[in-house]
N, C-alpha and C positions, 0 to 999 in steps of 0.2 A: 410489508416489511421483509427484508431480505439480511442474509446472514454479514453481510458489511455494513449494514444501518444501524443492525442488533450491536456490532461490534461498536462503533461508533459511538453509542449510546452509554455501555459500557466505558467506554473510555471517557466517557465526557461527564459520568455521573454518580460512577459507581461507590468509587472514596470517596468522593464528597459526600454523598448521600449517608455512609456510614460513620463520617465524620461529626454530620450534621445530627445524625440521632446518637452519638456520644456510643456507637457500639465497641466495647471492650474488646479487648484481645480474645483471638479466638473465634469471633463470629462464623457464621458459613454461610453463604452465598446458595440460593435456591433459585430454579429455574428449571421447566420440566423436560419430554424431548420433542420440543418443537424442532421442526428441523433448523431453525438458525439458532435454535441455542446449543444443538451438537453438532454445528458444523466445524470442520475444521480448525478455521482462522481464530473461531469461536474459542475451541479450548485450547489450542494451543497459547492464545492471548492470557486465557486464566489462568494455563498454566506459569509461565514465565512471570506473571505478575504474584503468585505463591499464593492465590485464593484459594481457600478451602470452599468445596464445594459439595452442597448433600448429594448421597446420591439418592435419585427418585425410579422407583419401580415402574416396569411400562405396565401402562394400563391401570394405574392409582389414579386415585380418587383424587378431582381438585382440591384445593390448598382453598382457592378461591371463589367462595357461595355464588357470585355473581358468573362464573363460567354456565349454572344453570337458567339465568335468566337468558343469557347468548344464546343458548341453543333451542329455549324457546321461542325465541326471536327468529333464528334459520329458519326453524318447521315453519313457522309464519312466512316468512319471506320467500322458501323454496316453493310452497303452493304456489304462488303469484306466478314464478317465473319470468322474471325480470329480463328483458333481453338485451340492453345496453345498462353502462355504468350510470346514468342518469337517471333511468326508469329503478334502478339496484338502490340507489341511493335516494330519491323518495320515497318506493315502496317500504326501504327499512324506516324510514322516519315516521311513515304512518301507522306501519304496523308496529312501534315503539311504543306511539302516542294511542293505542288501544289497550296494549297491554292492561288487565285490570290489577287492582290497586294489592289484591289479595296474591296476586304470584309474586309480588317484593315483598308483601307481609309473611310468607310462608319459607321466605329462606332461612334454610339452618346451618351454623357452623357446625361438625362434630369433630372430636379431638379426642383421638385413644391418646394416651399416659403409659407408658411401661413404668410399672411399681417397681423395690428391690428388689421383692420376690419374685420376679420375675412376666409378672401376669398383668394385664390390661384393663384400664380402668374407663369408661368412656365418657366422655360431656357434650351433649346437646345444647346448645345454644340457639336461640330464635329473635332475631330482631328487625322491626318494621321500618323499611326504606324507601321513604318519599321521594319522589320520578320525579325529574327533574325534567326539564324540557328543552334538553341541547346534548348535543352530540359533543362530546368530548376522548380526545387520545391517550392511551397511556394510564387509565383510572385501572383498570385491572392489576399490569403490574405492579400500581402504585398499594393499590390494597392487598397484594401478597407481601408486597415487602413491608409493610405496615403492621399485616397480619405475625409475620415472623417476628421481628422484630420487637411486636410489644407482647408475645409469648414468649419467647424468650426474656421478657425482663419479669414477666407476672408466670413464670410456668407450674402454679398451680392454682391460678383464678382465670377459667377462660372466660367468663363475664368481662373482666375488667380489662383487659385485652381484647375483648371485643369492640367493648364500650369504646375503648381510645382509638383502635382503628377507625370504627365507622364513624368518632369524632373527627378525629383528624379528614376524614374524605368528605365531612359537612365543612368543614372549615375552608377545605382549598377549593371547594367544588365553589360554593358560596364565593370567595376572594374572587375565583376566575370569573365567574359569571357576570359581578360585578362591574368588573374591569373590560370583560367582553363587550359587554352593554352600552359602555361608558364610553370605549373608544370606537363601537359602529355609528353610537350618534342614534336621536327619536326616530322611533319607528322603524329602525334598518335592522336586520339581523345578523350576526356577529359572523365574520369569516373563521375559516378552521384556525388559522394562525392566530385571532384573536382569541379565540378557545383555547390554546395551549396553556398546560395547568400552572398554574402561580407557585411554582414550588418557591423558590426563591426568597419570595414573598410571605411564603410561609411556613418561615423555619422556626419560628416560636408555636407555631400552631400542633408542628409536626414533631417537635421536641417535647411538649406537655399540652398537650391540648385538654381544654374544657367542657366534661363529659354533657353534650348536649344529646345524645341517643342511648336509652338505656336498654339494656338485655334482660331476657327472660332465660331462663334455668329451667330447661325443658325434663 
């Protein structure tokens, strides 16, 4: 993805998206510095459109627990040394589908607090992420803005805000899968276009969703 796709994307999701989860005046926009999120057209686009946007410190810690499963996945997939996109894109499917079950059971949210008084409070969070078996686009940023969003409405129960995030990503993961499945037909495996997440489809899921993942309070 490149910094006119990103933009693109933006344009085509952004208010809606904050519409659709009922964010109040004031909200702000998060995104870290990938290079198409500080490219030019990039903020010059947020700016003109008057979005508040956090700033994020370079070299901070993800937002998003699942950044650590990615880079477990590289070190796996850079050993191989994959020499065309074809051998790139099985070797990462296989070496997904190894992955064992305890390095998604070990991901932790943590969440400092700045008190009145000024000092920092911290929350560990731990909850177990069943592997799903398909490659899907867009599940990361979708669980940052999820993650924001429903701390922001709970900010000070990060369980429960967890809990809805990783709801809400069983929910649409689930609808797409469904729908993936449905529309390759027995026996055939879903094309990526058929994998594109069901947001649309699941704007009641993504608005209140039904706590099916519960958190642990580490």
């Amino acid at each position: 993805m490149n910094g006119a796709m990103y933009h693109e994307i933006l344009s085509k999701n952004l208010l809606p998206s904050a519409r659709a989860l009922k964010m109040k005046r004031g909200w702000v926009f998060q995104h870290d510095h990938d290079p198409k999120h500080t490219a030019r057209a990039t903020k010059e686009w947020l700016r003109k459109k008057h979005f508040k946007v956090l700033e994020w410190p370079s070299q901070s810690p993800d937002l998003n627990p699942i950044e650590n499963l990615w880079r477990e996945l590289k070190i796996r997939v850079a050993q191989r040394q994959p020499q065309n996109i074809t051998a790139l894109e099985e070797i990462c499917m296989e070496e997904w589908a190894k992955l064992p079950a305890t390095v998604c059971k070990n991901l932790v949210v943590t969440y400092r607090t700045l008190m009145p008084d000024g000092t920092f409070t911290t929350q560990r969070i731990r909850i177990e992420v069943p592997k799903v078996d398909a490659v899907f686009v867009g599940t990361g940023d979708l669980f940052a803005a999820m993650l924001l969003a429903w701390t922001h409405h709970y900010p000070t129960d990060l369980k429960m805000a967890c809990e809805k995030t990783f709801s809400v990503m069983h929910h649409v993961i689930q609808r797409t899968i469904s729908y993936a499945f449905e529309m390759a037909g027995p026996g055939k495996k879903p094309s990526p276009a058929q994998l594109e997440l069901r947001m649309i489809q699941s704007k009641a899921d993504i608005e209140d969703p039904a706590i099916v993942m519960e958190a642990t309070v580490l």
